[in-house]
C-alpha positions in Angstrom: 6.7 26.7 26.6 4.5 26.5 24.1 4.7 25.6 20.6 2.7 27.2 17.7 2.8 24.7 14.9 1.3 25.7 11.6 0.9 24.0 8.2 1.7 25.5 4.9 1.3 24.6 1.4 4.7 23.2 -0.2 4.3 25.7 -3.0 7.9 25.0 -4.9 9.6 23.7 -2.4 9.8 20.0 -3.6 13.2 19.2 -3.1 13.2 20.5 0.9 10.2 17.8 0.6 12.5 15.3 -0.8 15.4 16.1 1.6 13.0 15.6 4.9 11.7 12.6 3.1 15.3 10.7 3.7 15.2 11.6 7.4 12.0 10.1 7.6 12.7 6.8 6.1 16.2 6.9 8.2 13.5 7.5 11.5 11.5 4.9 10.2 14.0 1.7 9.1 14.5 0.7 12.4 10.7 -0.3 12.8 11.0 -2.2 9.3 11.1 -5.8 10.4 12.9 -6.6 7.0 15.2 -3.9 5.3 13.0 -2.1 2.9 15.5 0.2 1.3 19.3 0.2 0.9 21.2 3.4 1.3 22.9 4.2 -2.3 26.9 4.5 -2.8 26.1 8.4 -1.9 24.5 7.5 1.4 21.4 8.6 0.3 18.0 6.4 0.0 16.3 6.2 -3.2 14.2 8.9 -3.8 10.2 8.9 -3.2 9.0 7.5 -6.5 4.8 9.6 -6.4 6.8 12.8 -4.7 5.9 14.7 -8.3 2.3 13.2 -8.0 1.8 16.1 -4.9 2.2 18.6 -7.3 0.4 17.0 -10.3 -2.6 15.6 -8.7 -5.4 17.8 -7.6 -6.2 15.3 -5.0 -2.9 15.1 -3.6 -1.4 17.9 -1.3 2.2 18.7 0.5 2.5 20.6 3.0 5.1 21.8 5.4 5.1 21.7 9.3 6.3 24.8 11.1 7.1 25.1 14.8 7.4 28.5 15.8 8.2 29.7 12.2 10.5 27.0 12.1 10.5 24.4 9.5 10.0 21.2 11.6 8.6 18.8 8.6 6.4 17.8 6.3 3.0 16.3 5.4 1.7 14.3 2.1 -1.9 13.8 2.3 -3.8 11.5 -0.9 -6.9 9.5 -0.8 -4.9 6.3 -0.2 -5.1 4.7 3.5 -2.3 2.0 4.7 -4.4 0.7 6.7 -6.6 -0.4 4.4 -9.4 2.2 5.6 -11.4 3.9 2.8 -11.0 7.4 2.8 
């Protein structure tokens, strides 16, 4: 079957941003060849310090990922590369 994916603009949903943000760095630890982050006394990972910067920044943007309508995660696009690329 095939999927229709479709992207979205955040809009005001920052905190379901935040909460798919502490999947991904759960999905992502175990590639971390040294422990990055440490999981809080709530079992929660600290929160995304430049989250707010997607919503103040004119050259920032969140987005959301759908998959058939449903919500199936997110995207945070800037000007920054992590691979050391320009952009």
């Amino acid at each position: 079957m095939t999927q229709k994916v479709t992207l979205e603009p955040a809009g005001d949903r920052r905190e379901t941003i935040a909460n798919l943000f502490q999947l991904y760095v759960h999905d992502f630890s175990e590639f971390w060849e040294t422990r990055r982050v440490e999981l809080s006394e709530e079992g929660r990972f600290p929160p995304y310090p430049w989250l707010d910067s997607f919503w103040e920044d004119p050259d920032r943007e969140a987005l959301l990922i759908r998959a058939n309508g449903a919500l199936a995660g997110f995207l945070l696009i800037n000007r920054f590369s992590h691979a050391g690329l320009s952009c």
